[in-house]
Backbone atoms as SQL, in Angstrom:
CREATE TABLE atoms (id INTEGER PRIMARY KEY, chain TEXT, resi INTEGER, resn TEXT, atom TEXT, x REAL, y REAL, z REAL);
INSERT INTO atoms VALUES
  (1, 'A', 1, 'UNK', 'N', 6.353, -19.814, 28.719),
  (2, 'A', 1, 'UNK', 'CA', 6.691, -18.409, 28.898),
  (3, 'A', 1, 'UNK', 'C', 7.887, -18.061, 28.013),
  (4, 'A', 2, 'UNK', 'N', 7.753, -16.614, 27.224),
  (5, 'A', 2, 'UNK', 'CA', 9.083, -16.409, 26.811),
  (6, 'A', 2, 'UNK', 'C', 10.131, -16.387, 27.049),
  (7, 'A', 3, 'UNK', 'N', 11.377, -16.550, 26.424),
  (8, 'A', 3, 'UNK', 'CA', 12.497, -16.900, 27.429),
  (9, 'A', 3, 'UNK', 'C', 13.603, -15.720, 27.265),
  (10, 'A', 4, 'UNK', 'N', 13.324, -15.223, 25.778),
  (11, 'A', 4, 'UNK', 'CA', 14.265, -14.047, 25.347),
  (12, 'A', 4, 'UNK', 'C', 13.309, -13.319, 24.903),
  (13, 'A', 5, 'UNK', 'N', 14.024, -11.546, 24.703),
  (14, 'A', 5, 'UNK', 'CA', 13.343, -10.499, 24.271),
  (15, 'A', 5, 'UNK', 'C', 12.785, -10.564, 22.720),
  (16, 'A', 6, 'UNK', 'N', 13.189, -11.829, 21.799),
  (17, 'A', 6, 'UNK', 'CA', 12.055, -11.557, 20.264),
  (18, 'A', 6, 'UNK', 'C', 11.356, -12.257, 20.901),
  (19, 'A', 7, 'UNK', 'N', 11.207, -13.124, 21.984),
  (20, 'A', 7, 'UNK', 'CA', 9.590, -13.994, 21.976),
  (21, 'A', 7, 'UNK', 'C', 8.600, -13.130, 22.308),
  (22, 'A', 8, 'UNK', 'N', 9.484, -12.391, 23.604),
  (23, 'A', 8, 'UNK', 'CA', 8.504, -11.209, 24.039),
  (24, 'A', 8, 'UNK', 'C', 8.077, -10.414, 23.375),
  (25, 'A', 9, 'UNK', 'N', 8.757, -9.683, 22.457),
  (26, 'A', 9, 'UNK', 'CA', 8.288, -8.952, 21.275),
  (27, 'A', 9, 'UNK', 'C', 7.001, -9.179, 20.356),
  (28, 'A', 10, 'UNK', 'N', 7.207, -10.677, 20.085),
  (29, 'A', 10, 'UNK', 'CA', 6.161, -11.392, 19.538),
  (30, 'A', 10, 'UNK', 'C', 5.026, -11.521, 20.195),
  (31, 'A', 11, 'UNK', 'N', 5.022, -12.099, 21.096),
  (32, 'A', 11, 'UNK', 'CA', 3.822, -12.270, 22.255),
  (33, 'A', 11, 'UNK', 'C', 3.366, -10.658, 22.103),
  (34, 'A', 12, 'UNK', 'N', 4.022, -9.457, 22.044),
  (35, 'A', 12, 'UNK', 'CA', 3.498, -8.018, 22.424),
  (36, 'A', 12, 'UNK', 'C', 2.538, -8.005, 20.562),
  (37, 'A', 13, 'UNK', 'N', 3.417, -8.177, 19.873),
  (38, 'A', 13, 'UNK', 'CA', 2.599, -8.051, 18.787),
  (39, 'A', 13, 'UNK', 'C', 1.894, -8.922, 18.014),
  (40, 'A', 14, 'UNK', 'N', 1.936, -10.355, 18.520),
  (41, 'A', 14, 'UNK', 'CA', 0.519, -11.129, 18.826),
  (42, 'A', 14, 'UNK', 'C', -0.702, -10.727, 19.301),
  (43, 'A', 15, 'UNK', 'N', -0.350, -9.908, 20.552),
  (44, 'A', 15, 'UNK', 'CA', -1.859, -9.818, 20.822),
  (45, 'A', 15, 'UNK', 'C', -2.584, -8.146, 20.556),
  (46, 'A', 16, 'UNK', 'N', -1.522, -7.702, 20.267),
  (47, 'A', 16, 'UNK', 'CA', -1.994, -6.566, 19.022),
  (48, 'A', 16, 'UNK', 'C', -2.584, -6.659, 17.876),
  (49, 'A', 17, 'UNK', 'N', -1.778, -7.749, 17.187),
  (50, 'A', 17, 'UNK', 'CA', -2.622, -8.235, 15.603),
  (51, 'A', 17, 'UNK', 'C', -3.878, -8.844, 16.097),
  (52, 'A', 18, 'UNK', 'N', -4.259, -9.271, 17.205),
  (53, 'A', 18, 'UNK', 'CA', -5.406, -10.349, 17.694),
  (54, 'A', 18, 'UNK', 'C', -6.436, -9.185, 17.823),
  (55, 'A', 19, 'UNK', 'N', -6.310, -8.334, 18.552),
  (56, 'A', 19, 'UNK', 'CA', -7.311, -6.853, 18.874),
  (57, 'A', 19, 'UNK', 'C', -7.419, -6.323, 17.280),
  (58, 'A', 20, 'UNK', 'N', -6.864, -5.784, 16.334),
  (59, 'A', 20, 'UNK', 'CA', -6.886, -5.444, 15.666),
  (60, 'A', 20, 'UNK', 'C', -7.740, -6.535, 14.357),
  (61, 'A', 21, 'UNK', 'N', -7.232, -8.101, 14.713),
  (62, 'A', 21, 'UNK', 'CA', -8.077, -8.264, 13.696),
  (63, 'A', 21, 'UNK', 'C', -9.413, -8.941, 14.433),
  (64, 'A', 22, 'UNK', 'N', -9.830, -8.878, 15.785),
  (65, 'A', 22, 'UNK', 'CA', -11.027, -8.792, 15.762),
  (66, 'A', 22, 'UNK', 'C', -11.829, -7.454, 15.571),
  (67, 'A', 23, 'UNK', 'N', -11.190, -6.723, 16.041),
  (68, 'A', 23, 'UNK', 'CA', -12.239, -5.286, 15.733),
  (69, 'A', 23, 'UNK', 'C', -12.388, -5.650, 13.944),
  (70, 'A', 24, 'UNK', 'N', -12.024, -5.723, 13.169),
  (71, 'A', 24, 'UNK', 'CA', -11.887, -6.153, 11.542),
  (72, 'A', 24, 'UNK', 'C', -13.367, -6.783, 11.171),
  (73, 'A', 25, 'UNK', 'N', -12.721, -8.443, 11.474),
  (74, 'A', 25, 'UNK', 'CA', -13.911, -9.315, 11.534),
  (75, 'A', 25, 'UNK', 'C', -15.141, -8.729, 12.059),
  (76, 'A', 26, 'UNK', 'N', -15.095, -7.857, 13.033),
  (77, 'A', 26, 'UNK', 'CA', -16.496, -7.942, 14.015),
  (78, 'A', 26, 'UNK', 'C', -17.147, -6.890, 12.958),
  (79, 'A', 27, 'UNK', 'N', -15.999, -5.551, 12.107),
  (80, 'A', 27, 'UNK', 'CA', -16.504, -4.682, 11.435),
  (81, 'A', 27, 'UNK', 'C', -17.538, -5.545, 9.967),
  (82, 'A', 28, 'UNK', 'N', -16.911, -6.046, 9.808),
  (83, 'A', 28, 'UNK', 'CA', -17.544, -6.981, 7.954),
  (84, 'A', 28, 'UNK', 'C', -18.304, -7.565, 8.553),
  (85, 'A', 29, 'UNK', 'N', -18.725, -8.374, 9.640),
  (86, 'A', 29, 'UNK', 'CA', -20.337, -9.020, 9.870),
  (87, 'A', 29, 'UNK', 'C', -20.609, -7.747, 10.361),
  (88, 'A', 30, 'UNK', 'N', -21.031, -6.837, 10.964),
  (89, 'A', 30, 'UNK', 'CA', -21.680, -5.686, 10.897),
  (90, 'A', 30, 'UNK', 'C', -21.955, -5.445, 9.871),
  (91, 'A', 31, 'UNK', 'N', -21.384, -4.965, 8.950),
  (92, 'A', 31, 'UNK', 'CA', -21.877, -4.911, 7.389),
  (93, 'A', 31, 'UNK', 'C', -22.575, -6.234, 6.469),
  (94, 'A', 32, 'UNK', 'N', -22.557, -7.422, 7.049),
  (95, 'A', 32, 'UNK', 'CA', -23.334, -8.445, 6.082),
  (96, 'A', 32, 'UNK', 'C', -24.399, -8.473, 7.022),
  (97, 'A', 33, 'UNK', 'N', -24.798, -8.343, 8.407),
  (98, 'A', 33, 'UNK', 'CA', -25.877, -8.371, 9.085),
  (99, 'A', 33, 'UNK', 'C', -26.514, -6.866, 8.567),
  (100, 'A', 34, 'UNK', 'N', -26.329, -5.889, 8.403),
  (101, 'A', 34, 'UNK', 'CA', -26.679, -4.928, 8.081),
  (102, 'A', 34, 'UNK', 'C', -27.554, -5.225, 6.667),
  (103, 'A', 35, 'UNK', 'N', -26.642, -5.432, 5.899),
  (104, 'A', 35, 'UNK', 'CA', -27.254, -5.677, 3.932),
  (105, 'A', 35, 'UNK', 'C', -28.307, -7.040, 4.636),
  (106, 'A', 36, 'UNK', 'N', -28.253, -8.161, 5.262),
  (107, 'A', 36, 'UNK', 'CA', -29.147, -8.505, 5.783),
  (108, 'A', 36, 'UNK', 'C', -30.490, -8.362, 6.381),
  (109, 'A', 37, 'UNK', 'N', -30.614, -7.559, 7.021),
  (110, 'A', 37, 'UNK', 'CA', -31.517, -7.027, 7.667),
  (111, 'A', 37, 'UNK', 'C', -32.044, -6.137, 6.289),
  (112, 'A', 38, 'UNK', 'N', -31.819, -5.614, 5.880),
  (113, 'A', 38, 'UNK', 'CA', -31.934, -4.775, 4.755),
  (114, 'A', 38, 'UNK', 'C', -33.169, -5.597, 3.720),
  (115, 'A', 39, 'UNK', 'N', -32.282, -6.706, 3.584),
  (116, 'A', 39, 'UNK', 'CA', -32.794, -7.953, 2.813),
  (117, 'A', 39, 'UNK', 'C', -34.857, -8.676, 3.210),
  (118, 'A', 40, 'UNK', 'N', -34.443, -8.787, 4.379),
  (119, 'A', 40, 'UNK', 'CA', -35.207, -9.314, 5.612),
  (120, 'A', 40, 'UNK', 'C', -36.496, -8.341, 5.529),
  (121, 'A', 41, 'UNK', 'N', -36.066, -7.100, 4.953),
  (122, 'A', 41, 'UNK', 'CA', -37.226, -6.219, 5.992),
  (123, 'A', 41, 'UNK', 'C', -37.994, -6.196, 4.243),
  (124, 'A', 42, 'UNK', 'N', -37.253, -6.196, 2.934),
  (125, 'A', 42, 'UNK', 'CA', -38.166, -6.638, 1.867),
  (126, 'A', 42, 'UNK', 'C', -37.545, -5.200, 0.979),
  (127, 'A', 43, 'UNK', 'N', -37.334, -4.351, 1.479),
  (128, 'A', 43, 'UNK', 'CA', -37.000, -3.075, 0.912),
  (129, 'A', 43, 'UNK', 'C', -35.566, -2.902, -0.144),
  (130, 'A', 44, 'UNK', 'N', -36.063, -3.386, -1.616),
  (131, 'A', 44, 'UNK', 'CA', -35.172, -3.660, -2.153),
  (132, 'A', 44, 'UNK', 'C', -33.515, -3.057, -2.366),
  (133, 'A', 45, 'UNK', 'N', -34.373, -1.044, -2.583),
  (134, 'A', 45, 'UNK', 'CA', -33.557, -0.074, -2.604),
  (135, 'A', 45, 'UNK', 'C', -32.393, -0.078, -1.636),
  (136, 'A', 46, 'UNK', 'N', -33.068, -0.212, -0.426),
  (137, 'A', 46, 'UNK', 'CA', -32.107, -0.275, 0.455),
  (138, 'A', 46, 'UNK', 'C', -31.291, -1.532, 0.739),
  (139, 'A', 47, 'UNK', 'N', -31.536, -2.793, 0.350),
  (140, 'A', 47, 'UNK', 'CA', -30.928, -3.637, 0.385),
  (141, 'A', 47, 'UNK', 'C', -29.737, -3.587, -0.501),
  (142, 'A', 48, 'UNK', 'N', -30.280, -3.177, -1.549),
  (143, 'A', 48, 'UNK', 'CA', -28.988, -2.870, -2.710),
  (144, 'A', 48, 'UNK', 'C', -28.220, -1.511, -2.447),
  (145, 'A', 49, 'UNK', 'N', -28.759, -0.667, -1.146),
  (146, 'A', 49, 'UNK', 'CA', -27.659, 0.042, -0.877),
  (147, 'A', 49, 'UNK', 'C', -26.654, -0.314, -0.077),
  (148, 'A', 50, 'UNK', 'N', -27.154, -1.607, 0.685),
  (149, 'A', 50, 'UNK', 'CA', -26.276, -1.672, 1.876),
  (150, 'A', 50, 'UNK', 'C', -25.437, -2.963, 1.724),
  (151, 'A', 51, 'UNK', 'N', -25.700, -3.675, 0.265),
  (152, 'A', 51, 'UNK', 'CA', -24.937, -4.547, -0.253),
  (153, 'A', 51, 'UNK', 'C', -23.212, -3.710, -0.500),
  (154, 'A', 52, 'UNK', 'N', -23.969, -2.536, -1.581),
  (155, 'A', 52, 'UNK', 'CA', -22.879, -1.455, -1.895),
  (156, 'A', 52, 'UNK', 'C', -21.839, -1.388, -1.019),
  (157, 'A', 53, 'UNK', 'N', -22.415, -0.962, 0.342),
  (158, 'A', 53, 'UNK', 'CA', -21.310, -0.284, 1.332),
  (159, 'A', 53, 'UNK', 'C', -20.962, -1.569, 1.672),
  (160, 'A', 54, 'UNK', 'N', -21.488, -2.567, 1.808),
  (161, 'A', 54, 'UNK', 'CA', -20.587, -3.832, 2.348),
  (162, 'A', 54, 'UNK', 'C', -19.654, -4.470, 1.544),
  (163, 'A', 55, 'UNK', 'N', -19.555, -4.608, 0.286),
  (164, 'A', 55, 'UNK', 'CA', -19.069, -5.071, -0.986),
  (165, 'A', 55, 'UNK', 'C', -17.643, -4.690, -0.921),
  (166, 'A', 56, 'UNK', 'N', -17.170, -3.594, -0.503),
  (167, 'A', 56, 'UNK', 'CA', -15.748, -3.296, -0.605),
  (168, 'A', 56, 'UNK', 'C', -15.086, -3.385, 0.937),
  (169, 'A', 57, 'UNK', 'N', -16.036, -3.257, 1.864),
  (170, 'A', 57, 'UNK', 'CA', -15.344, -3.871, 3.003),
  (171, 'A', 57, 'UNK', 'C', -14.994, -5.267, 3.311),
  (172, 'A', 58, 'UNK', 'N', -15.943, -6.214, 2.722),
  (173, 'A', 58, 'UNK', 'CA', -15.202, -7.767, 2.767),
  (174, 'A', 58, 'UNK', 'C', -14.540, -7.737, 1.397),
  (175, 'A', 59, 'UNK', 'N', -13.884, -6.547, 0.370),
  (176, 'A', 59, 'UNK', 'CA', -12.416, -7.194, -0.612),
  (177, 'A', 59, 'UNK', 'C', -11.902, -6.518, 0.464),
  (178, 'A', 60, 'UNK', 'N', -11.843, -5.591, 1.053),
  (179, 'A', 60, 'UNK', 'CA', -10.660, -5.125, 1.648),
  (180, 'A', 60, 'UNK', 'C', -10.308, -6.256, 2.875),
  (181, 'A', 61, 'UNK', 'N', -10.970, -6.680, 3.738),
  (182, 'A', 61, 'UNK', 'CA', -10.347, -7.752, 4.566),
  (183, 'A', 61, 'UNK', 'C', -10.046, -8.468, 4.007),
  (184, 'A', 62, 'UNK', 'N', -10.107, -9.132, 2.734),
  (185, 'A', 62, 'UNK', 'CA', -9.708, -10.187, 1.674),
  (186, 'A', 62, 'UNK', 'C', -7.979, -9.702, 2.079),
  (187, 'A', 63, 'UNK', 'N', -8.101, -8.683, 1.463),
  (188, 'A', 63, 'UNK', 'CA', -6.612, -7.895, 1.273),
  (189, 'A', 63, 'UNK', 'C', -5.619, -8.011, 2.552),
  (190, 'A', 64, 'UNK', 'N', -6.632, -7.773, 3.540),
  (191, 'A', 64, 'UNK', 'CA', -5.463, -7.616, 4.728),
  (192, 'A', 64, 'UNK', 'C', -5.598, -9.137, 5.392),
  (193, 'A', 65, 'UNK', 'N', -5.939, -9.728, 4.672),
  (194, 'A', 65, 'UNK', 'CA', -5.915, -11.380, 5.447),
  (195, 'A', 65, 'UNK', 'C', -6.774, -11.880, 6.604),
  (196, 'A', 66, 'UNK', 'N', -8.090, -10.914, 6.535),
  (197, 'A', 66, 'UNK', 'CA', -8.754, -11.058, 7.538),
  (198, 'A', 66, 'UNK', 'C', -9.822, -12.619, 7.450),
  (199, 'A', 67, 'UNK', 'N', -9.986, -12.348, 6.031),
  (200, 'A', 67, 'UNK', 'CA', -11.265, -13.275, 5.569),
  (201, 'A', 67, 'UNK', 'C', -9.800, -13.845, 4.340),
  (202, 'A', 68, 'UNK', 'N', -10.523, -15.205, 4.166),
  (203, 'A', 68, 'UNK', 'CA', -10.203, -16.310, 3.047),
  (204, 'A', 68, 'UNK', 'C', -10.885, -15.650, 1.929),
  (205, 'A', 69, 'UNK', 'N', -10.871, -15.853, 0.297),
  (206, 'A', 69, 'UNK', 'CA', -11.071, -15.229, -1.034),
  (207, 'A', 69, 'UNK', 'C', -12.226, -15.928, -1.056),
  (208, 'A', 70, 'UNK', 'N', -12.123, -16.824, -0.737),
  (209, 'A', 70, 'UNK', 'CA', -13.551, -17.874, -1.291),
  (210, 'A', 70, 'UNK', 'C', -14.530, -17.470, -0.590),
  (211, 'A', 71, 'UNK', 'N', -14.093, -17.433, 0.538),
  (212, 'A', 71, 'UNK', 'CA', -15.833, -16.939, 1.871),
  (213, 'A', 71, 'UNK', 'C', -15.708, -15.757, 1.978),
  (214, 'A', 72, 'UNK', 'N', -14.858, -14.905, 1.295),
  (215, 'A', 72, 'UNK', 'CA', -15.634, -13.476, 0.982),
  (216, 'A', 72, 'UNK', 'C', -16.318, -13.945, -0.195),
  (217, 'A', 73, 'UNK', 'N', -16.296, -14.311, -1.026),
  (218, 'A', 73, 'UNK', 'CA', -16.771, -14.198, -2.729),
  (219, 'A', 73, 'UNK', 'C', -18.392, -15.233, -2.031),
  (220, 'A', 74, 'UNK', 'N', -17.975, -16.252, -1.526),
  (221, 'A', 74, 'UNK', 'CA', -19.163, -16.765, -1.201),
  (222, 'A', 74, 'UNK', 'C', -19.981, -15.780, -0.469),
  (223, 'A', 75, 'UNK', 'N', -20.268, -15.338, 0.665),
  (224, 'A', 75, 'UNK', 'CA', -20.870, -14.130, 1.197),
  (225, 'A', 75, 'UNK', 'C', -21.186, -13.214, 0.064),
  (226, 'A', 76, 'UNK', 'N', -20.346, -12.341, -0.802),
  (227, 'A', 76, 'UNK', 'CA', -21.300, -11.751, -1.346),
  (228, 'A', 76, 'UNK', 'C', -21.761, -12.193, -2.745),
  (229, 'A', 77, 'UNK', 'N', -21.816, -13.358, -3.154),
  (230, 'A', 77, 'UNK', 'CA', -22.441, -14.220, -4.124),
  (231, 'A', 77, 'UNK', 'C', -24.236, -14.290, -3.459),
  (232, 'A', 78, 'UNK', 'N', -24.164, -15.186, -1.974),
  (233, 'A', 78, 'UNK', 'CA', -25.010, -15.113, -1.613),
  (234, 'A', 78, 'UNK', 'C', -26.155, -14.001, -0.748),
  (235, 'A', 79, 'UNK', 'N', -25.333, -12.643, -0.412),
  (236, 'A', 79, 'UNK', 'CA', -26.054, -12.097, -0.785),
  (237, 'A', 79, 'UNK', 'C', -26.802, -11.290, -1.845),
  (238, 'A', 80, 'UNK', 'N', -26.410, -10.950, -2.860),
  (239, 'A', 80, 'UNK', 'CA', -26.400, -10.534, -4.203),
  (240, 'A', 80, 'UNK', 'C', -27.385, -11.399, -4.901),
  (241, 'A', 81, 'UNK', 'N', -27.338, -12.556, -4.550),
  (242, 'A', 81, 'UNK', 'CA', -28.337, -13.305, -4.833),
  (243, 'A', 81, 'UNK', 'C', -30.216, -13.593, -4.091),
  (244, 'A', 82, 'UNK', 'N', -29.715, -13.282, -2.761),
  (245, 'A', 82, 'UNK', 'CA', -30.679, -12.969, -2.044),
  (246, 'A', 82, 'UNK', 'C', -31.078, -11.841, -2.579),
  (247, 'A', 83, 'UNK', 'N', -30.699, -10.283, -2.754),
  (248, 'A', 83, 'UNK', 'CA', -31.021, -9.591, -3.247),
  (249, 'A', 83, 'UNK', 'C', -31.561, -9.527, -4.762),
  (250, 'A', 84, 'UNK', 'N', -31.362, -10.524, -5.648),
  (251, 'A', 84, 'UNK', 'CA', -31.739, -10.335, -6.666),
  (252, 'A', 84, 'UNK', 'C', -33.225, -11.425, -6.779),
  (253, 'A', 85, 'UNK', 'N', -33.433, -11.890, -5.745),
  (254, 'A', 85, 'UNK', 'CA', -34.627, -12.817, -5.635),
  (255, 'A', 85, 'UNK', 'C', -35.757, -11.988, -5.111),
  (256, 'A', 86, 'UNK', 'N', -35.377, -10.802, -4.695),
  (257, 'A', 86, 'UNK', 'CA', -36.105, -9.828, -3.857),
  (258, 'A', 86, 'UNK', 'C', -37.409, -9.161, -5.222),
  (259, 'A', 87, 'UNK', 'N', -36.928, -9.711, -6.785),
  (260, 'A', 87, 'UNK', 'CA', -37.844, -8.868, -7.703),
  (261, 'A', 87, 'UNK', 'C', -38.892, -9.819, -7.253);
């Protein structure tokens, strides 16, 4: 248990950053299950639209430290690639 008021402080904005970066995470797999499904159903157009909208939401968690550089770049390597197997 905390013992002074910065632990407490911390503990308060621990579990603020924790809410905040799951709503995050939970947002960018919404968007790679999305370009997924997209993928899945064969419909190229739309797969390559929904790559689009996902593409700048996993750099931006890149940015805010949500996701690692590599397993964003991996994710959309592999889908981009899934999508381009779709000709």
């Amino acid at each position: 248990m905390a013992n002074n008021a910065s632990a407490k402080k911390r503990i308060r904005q621990d579990e603020k950053n924790r809410i905040r970066n799951v709503a995050l995470r939970s947002r960018v797999r919404t968007f790679i299950k999305k370009t997924l499904k997209a993928i899945w159903s064969g419909d190229k157009v739309a797969a390559q639209g929904a790559y689009k909208e996902a593409q700048p939401i996993i750099d931006s968690m890149v940015n805010k430290g949500i996701l690692h550089r590599n397993t964003a770049a991996r994710a959309k390597s592999r889908l981009n690639s899934n999508i381009k197997a779709m000709a």
